[in-house]
C-alpha positions in Angstrom: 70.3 122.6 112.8 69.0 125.6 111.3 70.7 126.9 107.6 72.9 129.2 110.0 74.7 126.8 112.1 74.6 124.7 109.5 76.5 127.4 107.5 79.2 128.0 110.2 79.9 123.8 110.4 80.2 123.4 107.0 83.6 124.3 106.4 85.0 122.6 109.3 83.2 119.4 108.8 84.8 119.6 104.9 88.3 120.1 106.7 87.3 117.5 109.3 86.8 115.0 106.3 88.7 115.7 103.5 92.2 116.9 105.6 93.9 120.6 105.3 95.1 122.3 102.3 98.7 121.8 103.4 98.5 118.4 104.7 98.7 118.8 108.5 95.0 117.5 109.2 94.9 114.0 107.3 90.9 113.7 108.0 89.3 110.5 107.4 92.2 109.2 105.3 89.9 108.0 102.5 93.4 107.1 100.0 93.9 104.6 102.9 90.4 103.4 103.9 89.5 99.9 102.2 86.5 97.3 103.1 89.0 94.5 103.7 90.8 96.1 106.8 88.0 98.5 107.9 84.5 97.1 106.6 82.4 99.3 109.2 84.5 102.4 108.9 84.3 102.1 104.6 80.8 101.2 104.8 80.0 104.5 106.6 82.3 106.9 104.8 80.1 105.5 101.7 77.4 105.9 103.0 77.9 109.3 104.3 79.4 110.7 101.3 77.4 109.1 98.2 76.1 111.7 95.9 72.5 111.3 97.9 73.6 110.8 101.1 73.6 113.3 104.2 76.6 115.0 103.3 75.5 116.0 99.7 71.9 116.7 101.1 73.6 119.7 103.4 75.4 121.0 100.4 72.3 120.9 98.7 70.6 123.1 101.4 73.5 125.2 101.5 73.7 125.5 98.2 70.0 126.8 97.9 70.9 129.9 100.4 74.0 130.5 97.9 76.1 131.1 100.8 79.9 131.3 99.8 83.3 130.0 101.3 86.6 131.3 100.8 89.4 128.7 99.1 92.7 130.1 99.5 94.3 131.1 96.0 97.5 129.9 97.5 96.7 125.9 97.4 95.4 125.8 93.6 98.3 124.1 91.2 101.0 126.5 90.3 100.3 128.2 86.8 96.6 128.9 87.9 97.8 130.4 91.1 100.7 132.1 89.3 97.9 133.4 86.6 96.0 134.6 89.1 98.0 136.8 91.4 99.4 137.9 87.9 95.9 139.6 87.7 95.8 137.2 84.7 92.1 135.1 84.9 92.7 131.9 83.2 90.9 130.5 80.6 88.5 128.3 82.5 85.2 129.3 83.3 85.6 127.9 87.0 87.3 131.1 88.2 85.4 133.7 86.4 83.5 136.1 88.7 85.0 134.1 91.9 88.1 136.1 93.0 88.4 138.1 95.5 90.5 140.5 96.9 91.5 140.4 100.7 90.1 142.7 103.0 92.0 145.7 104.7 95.3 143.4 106.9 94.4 140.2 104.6 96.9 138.1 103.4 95.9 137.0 100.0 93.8 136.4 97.2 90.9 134.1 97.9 87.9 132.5 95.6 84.5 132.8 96.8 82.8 129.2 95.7 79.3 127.7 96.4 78.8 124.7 98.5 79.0 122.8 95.9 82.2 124.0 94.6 83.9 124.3 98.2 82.9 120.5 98.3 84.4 119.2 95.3 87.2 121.4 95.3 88.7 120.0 98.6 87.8 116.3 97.7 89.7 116.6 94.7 92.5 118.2 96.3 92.9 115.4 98.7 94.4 113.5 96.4 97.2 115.7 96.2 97.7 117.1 99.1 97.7 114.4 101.4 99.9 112.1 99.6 102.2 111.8 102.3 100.0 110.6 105.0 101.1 107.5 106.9 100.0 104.1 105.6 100.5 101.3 108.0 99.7 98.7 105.7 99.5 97.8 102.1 96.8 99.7 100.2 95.6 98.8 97.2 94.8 102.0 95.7 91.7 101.0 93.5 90.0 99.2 96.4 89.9 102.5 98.5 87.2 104.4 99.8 88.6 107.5 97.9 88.9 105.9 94.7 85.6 104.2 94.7 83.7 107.8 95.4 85.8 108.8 92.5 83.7 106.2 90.3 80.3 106.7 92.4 80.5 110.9 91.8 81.5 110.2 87.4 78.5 108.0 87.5 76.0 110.0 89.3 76.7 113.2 87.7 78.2 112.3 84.3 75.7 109.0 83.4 76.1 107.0 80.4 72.2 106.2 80.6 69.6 108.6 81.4 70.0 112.0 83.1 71.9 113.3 86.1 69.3 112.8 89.2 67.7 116.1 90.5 68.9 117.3 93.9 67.1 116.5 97.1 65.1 119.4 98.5 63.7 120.5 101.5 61.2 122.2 99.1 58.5 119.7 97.8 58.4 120.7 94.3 61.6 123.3 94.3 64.6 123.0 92.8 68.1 124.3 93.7 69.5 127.5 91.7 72.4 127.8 89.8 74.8 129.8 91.3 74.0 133.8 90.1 76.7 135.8 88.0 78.6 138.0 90.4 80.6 140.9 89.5 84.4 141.0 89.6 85.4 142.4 92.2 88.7 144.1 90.0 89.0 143.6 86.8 91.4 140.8 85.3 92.5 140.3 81.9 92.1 137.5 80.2 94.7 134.7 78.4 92.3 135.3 75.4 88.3 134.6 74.2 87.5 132.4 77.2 84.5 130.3 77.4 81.6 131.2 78.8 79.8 128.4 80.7 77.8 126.0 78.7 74.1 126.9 80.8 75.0 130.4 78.8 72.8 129.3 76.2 70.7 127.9 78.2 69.7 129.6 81.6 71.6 133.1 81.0 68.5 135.1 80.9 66.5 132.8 83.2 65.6 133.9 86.6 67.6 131.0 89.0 64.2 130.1 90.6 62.5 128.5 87.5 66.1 127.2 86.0 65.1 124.3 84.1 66.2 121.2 85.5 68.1 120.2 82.7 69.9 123.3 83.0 70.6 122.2 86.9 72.5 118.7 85.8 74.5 120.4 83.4 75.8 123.2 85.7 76.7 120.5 88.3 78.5 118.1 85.6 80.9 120.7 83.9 81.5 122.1 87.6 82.5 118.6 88.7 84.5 117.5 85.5 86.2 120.9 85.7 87.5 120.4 89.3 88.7 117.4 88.5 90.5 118.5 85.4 91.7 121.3 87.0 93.3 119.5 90.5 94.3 116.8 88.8 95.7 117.5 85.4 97.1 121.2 85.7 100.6 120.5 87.7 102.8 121.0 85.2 105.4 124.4 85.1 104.1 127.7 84.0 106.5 128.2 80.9 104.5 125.0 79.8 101.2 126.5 80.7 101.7 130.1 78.9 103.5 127.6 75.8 99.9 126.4 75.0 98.7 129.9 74.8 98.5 131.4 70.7 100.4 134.3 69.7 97.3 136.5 69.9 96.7 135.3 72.9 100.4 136.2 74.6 100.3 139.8 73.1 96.9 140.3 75.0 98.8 139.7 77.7 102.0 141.6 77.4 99.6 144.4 76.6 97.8 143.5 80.0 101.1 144.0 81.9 102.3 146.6 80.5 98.8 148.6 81.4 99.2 147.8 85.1 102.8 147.4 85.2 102.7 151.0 87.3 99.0 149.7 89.5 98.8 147.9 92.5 95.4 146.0 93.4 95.8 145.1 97.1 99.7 143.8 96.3 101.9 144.6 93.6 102.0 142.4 90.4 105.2 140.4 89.7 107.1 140.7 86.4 106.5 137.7 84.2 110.6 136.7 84.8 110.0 136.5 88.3 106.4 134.8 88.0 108.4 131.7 85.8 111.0 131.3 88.0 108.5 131.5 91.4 106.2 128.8 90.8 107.2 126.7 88.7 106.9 123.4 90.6 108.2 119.9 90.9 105.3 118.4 89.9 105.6 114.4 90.8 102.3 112.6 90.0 102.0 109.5 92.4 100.9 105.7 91.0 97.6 106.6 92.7 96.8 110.0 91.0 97.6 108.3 87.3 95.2 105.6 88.4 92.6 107.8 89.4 93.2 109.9 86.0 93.1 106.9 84.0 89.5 106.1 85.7 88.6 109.9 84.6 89.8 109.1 81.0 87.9 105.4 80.8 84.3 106.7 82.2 84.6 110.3 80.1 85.3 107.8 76.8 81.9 105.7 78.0 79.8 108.7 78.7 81.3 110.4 75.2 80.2 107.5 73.3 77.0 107.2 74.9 75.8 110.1 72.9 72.7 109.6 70.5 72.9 109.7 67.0 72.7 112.5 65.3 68.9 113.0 63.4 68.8 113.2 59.8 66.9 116.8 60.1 69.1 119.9 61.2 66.0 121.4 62.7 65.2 118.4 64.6 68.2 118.5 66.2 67.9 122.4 67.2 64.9 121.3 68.9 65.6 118.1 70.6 69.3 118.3 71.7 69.4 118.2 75.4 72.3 119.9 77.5 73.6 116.4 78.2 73.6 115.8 75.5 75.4 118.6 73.9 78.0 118.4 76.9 78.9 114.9 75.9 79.5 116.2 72.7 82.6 118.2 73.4 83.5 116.6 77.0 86.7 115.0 75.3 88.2 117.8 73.3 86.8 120.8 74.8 87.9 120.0 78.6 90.3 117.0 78.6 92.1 116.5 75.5 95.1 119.5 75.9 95.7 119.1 79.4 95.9 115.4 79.6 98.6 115.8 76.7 100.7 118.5 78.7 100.0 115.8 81.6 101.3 112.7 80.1 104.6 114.3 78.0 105.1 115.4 81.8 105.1 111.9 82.9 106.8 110.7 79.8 109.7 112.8 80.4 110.1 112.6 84.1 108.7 109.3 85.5 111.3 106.8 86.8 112.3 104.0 84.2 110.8 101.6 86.0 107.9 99.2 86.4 105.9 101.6 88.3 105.5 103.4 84.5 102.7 100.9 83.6 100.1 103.1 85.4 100.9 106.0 83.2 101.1 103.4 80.1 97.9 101.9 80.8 96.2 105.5 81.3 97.5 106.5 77.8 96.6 103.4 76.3 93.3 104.1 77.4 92.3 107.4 76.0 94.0 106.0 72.5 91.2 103.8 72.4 87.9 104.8 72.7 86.0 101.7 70.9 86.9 99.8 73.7 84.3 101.8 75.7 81.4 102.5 72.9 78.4 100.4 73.8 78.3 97.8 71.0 79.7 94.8 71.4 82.2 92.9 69.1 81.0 90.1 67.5 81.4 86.6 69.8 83.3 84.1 67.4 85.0 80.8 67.8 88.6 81.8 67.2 89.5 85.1 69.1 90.7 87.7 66.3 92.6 91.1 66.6 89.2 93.3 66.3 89.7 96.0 63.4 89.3 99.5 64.0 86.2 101.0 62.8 86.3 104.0 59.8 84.2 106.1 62.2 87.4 106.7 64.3 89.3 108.2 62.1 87.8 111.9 62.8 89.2 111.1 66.8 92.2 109.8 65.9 93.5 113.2 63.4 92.0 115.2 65.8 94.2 113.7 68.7 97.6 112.6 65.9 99.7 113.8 68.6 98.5 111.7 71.4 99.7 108.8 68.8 102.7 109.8 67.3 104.6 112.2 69.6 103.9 109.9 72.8 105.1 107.1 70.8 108.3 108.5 70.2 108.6 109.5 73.7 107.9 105.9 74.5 110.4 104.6 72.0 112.7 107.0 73.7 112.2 105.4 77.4 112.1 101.9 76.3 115.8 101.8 74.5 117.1 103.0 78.0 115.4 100.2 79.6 116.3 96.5 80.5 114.1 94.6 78.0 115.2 91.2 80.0 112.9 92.4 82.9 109.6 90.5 82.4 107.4 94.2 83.9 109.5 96.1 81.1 109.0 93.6 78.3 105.1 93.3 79.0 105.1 96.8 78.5 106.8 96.8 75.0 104.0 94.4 74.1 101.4 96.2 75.3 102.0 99.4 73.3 102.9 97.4 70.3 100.0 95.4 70.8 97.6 98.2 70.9 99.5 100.2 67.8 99.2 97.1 65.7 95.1 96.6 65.8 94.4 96.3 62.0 93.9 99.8 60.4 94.9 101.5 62.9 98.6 102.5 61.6 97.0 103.0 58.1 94.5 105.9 60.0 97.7 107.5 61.7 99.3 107.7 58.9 96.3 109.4 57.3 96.1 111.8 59.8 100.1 112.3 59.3 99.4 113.0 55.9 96.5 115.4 56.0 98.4 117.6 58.8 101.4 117.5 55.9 99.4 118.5 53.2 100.4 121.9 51.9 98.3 124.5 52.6 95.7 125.5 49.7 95.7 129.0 48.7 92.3 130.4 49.9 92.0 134.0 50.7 89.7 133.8 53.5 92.1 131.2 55.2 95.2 133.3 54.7 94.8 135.0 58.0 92.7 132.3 59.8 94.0 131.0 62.6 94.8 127.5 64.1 92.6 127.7 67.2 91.3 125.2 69.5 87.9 124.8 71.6 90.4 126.0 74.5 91.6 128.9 72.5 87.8 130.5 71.2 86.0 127.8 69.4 82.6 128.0 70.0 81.3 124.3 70.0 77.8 125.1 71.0 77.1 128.2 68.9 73.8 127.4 67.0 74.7 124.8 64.6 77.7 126.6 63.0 78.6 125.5 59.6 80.9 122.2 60.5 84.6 122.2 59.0 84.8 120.1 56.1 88.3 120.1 55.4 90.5 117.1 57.5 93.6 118.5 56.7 92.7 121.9 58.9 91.1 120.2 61.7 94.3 117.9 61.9 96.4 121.3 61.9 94.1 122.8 64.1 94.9 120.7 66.7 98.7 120.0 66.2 99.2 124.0 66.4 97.0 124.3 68.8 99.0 122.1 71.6 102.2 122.9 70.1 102.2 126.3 69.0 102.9 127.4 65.1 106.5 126.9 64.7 106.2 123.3 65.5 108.5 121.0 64.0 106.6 117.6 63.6 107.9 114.5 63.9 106.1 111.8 61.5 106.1 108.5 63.2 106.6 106.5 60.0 109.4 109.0 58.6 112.8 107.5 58.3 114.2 108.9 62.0 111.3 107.0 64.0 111.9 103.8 62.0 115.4 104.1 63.0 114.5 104.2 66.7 112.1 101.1 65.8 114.6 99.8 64.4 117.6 100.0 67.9 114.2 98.8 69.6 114.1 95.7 67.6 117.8 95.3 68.0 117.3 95.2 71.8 114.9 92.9 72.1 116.5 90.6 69.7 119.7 91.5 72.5 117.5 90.5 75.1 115.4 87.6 74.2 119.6 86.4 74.0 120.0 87.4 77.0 117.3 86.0 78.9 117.8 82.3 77.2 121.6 82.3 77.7 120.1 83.2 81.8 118.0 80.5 81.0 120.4 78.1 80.0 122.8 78.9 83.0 120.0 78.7 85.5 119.0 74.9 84.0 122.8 74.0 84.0 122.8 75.2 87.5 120.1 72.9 88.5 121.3 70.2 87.3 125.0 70.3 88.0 123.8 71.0 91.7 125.4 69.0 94.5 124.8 68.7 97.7 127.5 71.2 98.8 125.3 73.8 96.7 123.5 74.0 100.5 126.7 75.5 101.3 127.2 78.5 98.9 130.1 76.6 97.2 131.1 77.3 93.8 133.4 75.5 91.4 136.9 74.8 91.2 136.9 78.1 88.4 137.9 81.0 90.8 138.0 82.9 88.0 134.6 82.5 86.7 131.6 84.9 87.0 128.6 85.3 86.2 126.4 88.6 85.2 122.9 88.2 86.8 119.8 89.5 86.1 116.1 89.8 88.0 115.3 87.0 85.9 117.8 84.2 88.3 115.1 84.8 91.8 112.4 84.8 89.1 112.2 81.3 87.8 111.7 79.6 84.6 107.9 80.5 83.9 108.8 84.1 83.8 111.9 83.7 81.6 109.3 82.4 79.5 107.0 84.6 79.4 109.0 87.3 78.6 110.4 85.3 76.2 106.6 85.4 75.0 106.5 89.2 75.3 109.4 89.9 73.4 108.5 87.8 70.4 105.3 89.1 69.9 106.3 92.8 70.7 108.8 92.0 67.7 106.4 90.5 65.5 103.9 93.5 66.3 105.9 96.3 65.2 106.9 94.7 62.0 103.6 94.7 61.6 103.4 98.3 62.2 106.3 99.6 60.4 106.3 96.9 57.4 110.2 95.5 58.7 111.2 92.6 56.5 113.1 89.8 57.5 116.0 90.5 55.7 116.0 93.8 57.6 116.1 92.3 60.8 118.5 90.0 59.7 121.0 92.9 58.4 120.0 94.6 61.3 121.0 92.2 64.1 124.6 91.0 61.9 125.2 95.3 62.0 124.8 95.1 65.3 126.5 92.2 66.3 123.9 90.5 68.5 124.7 86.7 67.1 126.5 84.4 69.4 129.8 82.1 68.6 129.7 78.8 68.3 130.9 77.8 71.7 127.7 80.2 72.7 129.8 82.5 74.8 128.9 86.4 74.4 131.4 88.3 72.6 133.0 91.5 73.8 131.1 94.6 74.4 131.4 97.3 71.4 134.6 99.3 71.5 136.7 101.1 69.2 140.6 100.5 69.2 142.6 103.4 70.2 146.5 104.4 70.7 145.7 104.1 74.8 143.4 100.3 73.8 139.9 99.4 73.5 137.3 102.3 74.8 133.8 101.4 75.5 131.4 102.8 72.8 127.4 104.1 74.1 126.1 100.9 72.8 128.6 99.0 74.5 128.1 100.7 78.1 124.3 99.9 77.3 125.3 96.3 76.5 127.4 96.1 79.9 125.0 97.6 82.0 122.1 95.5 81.1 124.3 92.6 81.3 123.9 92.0 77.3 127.9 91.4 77.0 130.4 91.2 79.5 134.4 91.7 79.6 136.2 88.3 80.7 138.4 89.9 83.3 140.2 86.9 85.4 142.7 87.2 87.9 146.0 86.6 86.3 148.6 86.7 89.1 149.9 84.4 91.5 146.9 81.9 92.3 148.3 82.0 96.5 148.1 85.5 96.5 144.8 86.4 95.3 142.1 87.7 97.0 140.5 85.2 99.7 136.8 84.1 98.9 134.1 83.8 100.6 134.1 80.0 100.3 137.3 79.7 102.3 138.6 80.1 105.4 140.5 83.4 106.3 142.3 82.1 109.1 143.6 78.8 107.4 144.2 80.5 104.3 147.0 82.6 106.2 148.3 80.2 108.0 148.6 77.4 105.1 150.2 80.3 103.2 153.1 80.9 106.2 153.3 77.1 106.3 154.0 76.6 102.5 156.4 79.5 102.1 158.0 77.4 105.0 158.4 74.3 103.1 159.3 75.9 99.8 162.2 77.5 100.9 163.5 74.7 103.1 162.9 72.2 100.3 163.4 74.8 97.3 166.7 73.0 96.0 164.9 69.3 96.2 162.0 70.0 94.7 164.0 71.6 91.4 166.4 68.7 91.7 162.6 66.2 91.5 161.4 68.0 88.5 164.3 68.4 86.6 164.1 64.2 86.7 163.2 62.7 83.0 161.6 59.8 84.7 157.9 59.3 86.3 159.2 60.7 89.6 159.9 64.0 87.8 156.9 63.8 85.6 154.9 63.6 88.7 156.6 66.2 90.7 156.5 69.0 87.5 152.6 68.0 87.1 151.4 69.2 91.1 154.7 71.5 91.6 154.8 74.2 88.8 152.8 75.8 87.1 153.8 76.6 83.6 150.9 79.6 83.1 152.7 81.1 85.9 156.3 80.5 84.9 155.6 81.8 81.2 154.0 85.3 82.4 156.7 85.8 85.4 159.7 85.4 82.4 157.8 87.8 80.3 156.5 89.8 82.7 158.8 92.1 85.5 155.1 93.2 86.6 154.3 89.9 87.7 157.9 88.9 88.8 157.8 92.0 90.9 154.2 91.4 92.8 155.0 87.7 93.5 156.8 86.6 96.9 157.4 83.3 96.1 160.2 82.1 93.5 158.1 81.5 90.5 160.3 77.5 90.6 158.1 74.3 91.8 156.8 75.1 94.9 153.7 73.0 97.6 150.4 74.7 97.6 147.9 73.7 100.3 145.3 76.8 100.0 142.7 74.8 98.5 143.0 72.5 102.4 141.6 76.1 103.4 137.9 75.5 101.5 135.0 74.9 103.2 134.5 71.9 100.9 137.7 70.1 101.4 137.0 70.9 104.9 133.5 69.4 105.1 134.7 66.1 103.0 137.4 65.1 105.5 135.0 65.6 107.9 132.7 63.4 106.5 135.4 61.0 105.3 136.4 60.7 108.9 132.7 60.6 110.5 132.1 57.1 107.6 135.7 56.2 109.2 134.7 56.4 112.8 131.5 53.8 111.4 133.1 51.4 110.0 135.9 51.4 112.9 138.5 52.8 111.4 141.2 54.7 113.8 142.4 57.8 112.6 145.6 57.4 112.0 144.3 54.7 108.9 141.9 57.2 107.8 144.4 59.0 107.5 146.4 56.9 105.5 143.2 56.1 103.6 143.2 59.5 101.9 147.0 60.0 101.3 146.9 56.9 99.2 143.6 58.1 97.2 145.0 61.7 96.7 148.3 59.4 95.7 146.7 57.2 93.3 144.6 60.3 92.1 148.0 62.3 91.4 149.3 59.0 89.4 146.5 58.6 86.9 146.4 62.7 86.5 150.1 62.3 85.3 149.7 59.5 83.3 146.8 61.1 81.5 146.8 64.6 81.2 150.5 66.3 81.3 150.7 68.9 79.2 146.9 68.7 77.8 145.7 71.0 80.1 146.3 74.1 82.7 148.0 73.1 86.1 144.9 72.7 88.8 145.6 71.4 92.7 
């Protein structure tokens, strides 16, 4: 097709692909597409879309006509939009020089991008906007076509090894220009000293015909790593967005506002109140997009630390440095580092406490750890040992203190509302703790902890500096700029940076953290109870099993109850292991925080977590009042995780309590009618029986009354009140209503019929076993315990 018609398909075949912006067109449905269920459809989708397959070479042929495509202002993530149509041009270079204003009868505010651009910016997009499409069956989301072009597009134009591969052209010898500055079309302010690109240095005063090629991979990098910073990690509300901002930065633009507060460009600019309240959104990440981020975060940490080492000469270095290079440089803190913050305190705060949390856990754990994707390898020895943190990460880990400590807290926060007996929630205790207690890595946190609390020195020059970061007008490529020397401001730096100047800082090893270690360590101390009393119960069960388990019976107790966890349908292996979990989580964060065992030890008898000696639970934490015993937080935690548990037993009449679910409605109403028959009718015989000193009366006062009943109907008017029989000796045949009495006579009668015994002696069989059974029960245990039929 000629560059014409090729120019007019292009847009629709992206549509065609990729899906709508607001989700109606699904396209190929790449989130759902996987080799296993669709080899031949996956294989082509590859195919067609690798980085040097047929859909990249049009791009590429596009791109060298610069034609331009409209995106729709409307579909970008709230705060950017919000900036935007605010006639605010946000800080990243993406947008500069690419707004446009509608024509005469348009509708709204549009960015002109190159092919290249228009490509990535609706494959990114997909994964947000079509996250409702229909799955009919169980996708693995990183075994999907999607997420595997994800992997191929990082690797092809962000490499670890080499350089980014040229572009295809239809020109032997050419090479496809950069896209060429255009001119605003109105003019926007600005949330402060935005960045220019990084080719600025390079290819700003070359014509885009001769652009050196290194120049070409570089431009193509940032664009891609920008796009995907900027789809995927820029969802949060726009109070947080314009929070990042410094106070320079927000009187730039209330100045801004107040100059066009009386213009109109095309549509009239909304007040800032109303631009808040208008798009903030309800940002809800799915388990897919924090999977997908946490690929972003693993291969930017490779390609980071794939950077050469720095020659001993200055001048060498001037000389030598590639762009690549250079871009690896500050790939981390320069486009990644505040927005994946704002991103997970997002998900930290508003993700279900749930098992689905170990995506976001896993993609933080990540980033916190950036040796664990540098090139050397540890040293291979017999015994596997914790491997110690090097020195040289100290410079990364005060320069991100808040991706430690703060998300730390807000994971201490989530895990004391969670049920630490769930083997998915107790893993992920011990993963964090795990990963916090690597040797010397708490001793370099609290380094950085202490440089960001050093007072400030009194220098003159740094009086009136300013905290800023790379995001807010540092210049990390300006030629060679003397380097910061002094820890304690870059720590600063980047703590006021994300959090503005009137942050109050939390220390993670300051006395109000340790006390939320501290509850943590009561918990699981709480819960590795818990889950061997379930333990216990669930091997007592086993073996007391009969073979009327089959048919839901339980025992004679109708009183009893048990509390059950996720831990009964689990099984003892995962008991177990989070039994395993728990212990090591424990012995982890002593590790961290320096607990003792006479703290713990002070700390569990505080809290009450020991058991009696009979190994029953005791009573949830209250507090005795004038109206009885109220239910203090930790006791409502203790009850709703099934810690502790209130003995409540039914303490009325025993033949008027609720029917089970083991018995027989229908007999149990008419056994009732049929003993309140033969208790009034034989009322005055039966007290004449049991008034008898001899064994006739003994007998009669051992299956007739029941003296736990008599004693609360005396005492009571309550009980007298709710009870229809006289509370005197009285015949009971409810328990003839149970499906396991019922089931033995049937079976006593089936071994009769065997052994040709009429009915009528089978009959007599049983009276004179439930007699002789009635004789020894007298003989033996009057009075030593409660009545039972």
């Amino acid at each position: 097709f000629s560059l014409k018609e090729l120019h007019g398909i292009f847009p629709w075949l992206v549509e065609s692909i990729f899906g709508s912006l607001d989700g109606i067109i699904v396209g190929w449905n790449l989130r759902c597409l996987q080799g296993r269920t669709n080899p031949n459809e996956y294989s082509v989708a590859l195919d067609f879309l690798d980085p040097s397959g047929p859909m990249m070479k049009l791009v590429y042929k596009l791109q060298a006509e610069e034609y331009r495509y409209d995106f729709p202002v409307s579909y970008l993530p709230g705060p950017v939009k919000a900036s935007i149509q605010e006639q605010v041009l946000p800080e990243c270079s993406l947008y500069h020089n690419k707004v446009q204003f509608p024509s005469s009868g348009g509708l709204g505010l549009n960015l002109a991008l190159n092919p290249f651009e228009y490509y990535m910016f609706y494959f990114a997009i997909s994964l947000i906007t079509q996250k409702n499409s229909p799955v009919t069956h169980h996708v693995s989301p990183s075994n999907s076509a999607y997420f595997i072009l994800v992997d191929t597009y990082l690797k092809c134009f962000l490499p670890t090894e080499g350089s980014v591969l040229p572009p295809p052209s239809s020109n032997p010898g050419g090479a496809i220009p950069s896209p060429t500055p255009r001119s605003p079309a109105v003019p926007f302010s600005s949330y402060g000293m935005h960045h220019t690109s990084l080719l600025k240095r390079h290819i700003a005063h070359q014509p885009s015909v001769n652009a050196d090629p290194a120049s070409q991979e570089i431009w193509r990098s940032e664009t891609l790593l920008q796009i995907f910073v900027e789809m995927w990690l820029h969802h949060y509300s726009l109070e947080m967005y314009q929070k990042m901002q410094s106070p320079h930065v927000k009187l730039e633009v209330l100045h801004y506002r107040l100059s066009i507060s009386s213009k109109h460009h095309g549509s009239p600019a909304q007040s800032s109140y109303q631009a808040l309240h208008a798009y903030q959104e309800s940002f809800k990440p799915t388990e897919e997009h924090v999977l997908v981020v946490r690929l972003l975060v693993k291969h930017l940490h490779a390609f980071s630390n794939s950077l050469k080492p720095e020659p001993l000469s200055p001048s060498a270095h001037s000389h030598t440095a590639s762009p690549l290079e250079e871009f690896k440089r500050v790939v981390i803190p320069r486009f990644v580092q505040e927005k994946l913050y704002i991103f997970l305190q997002h998900c930290f705060g508003h993700w279900p406490l749930d098992a689905s949390f170990r995506a976001v856990l896993e993609m933080w754990l990540s980033y916190l750890q950036p040796w664990r994707y540098a090139p050397e390898k540890p040293p291979q020895s017999v015994e596997p040992l914790p491997r110690s943190v090097s020195e040289k990460w100290a410079a990364f880990i005060q320069e991100n203190l808040l991706m430690y400590t703060k998300l730390f807290v807000g994971f201490l926060n989530r895990a004391l509302r969670t049920d630490l007996v769930s083997p998915k929630n107790a893993l992920m205790v011990f993963r964090v703790a795990k990963v916090f207690a690597q040797p010397n890595l708490a001793e370099m946190i609290l380094k950085g902890e202490q440089l960001f609390l050093e007072p400030e020195l009194v220098i003159p020059h740094r009086q009136h500096r300013l905290f800023m970061s790379p995001t807010l007008g540092g210049n990390f490529l300006s030629s060679r700029s003397p380097a910061v020397t002094d820890a304690s401001f870059k720590v600063k730096s980047h703590v006021y940076s994300l959090e503005g100047q009137d942050f109050q800082y939390k220390q993670m090893f300051g006395t109000e953290v340790r006390n939320l270690v501290l509850k943590l360590a009561q918990l699981i101390c709480q819960a590795q109870q818990t889950a061997k009393s379930i333990s216990d119960h669930s091997a007592e069960t086993m073996a007391t099993q009969s073979f009327f388990s089959w048919f839901r019976f339980t025992p004679s107790d109708m009183n009893g109850s048990y509390t059950g966890n996720d831990l009964d349908e689990i099984g003892q292996d995962s008991i177990k292991k989070t039994d395993e979990y728990l212990e090591k989580a424990l012995e982890y964060l002593c590790q961290i925080f320096k607990l003792s065992e006479a703290q713990l030890t002070q700390m569990m008898m505080k809290c009450g977590t020991a058991q009696d000696e009979n190994g029953k639970k005791q009573l949830p934490d209250c507090i005795q009042s004038e109206n009885g015993l109220i239910l203090t937080p930790l006791g409502r935690y203790q009850i709703i995780n099934g810690l502790r548990r209130f003995e409540v037993q039914y303490q009325g009449d025993a033949e008027l309590q609720p029917i089970r679910s083991y018995e027989s409605a229908t007999l149990v109403r008419l056994l009732f009618r049929l003993s309140s028959v033969l208790n009034e009718r034989f009322a005055d015989q039966m007290e004449v029986l049991c008034s008898r000193e001899d064994f006739v009366g003994r007998l009669c006062r051992y299956h007739l009354i029941n003296p736990h009943l008599v004693q609360k109907i005396r005492y009571s008017p309550m009980v007298r009140d709710r009870t229809s029989q006289n509370w005197g000796p009285r015949i009971s045949l409810r328990f003839l209503a149970s499906y396991r009495t019922l089931i033995s006579l049937l079976m006593i009668y089936f071994l009769a019929s065997w052994f040709y015994i009429g009915p009528v002696g089978c009959t007599f069989i049983i009276l004179i076993g439930y007699f002789l059974y009635a004789v020894v029960m007298t003989f033996f245990f009057e009075g030593w315990k409660p009545h039972e039929h």
